[in-house]
C-alpha positions in Angstrom: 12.1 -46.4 -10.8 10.9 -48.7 -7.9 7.6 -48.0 -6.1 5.6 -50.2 -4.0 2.6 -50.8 -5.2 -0.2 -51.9 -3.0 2.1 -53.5 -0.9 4.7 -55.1 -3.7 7.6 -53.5 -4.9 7.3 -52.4 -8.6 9.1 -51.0 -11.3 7.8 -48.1 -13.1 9.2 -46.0 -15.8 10.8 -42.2 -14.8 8.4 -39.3 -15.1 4.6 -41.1 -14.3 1.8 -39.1 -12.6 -0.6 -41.0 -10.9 -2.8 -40.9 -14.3 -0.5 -42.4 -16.0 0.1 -45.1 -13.8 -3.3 -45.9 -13.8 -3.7 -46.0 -17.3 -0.5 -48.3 -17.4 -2.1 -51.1 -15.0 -5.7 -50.7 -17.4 -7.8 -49.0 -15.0 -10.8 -46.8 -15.4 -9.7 -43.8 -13.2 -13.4 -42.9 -12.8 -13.6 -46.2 -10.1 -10.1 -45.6 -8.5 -9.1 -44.2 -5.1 -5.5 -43.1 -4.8 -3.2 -42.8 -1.7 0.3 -41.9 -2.3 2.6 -42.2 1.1 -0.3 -42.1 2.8 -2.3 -39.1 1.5 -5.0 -39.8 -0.3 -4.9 -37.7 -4.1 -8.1 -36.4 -5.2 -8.9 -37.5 -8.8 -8.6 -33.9 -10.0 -5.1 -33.7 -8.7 -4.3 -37.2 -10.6 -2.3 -35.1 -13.9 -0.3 -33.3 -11.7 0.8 -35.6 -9.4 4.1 -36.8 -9.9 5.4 -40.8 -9.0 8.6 -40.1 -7.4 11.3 -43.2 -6.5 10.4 -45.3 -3.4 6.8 -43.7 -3.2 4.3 -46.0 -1.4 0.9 -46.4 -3.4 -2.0 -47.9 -2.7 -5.0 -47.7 -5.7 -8.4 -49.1 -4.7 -10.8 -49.7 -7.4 -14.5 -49.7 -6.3 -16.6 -52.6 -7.4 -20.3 -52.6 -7.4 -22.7 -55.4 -6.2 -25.4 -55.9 -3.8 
């Protein structure tokens, strides 16, 4: 299926949550925010989330410094 994917079109196999998208780009989900269309997805609602065709995702990793 295609998504776009912080900003770039991207194809992703049928039946993903957004957990298992994560997982699939190699990222701790711990350091991710999610947005899906717009809505931001709490973490706890990551399992049950499904990635559905043409969905608009934006995943933000949080990176530590100072």
């Amino acid at each position: 299926m295609q998504i776009i994917l912080n900003g770039k079109p991207s194809e992703q196999p049928e039946s993903l949550t957004i957990r298992d998208l994560i997982e699939r780009l190699g990222l701790a989900r711990a350091i991710c925010a999610v947005e899906v269309n717009s809505q931001v997805i709490p973490r706890a609602q990551h399992d049950s989330c499904p990635v559905q065709e043409h969905d608009n995702i934006e995943i933000v990793t949080l990176v530590g410094g100072g």
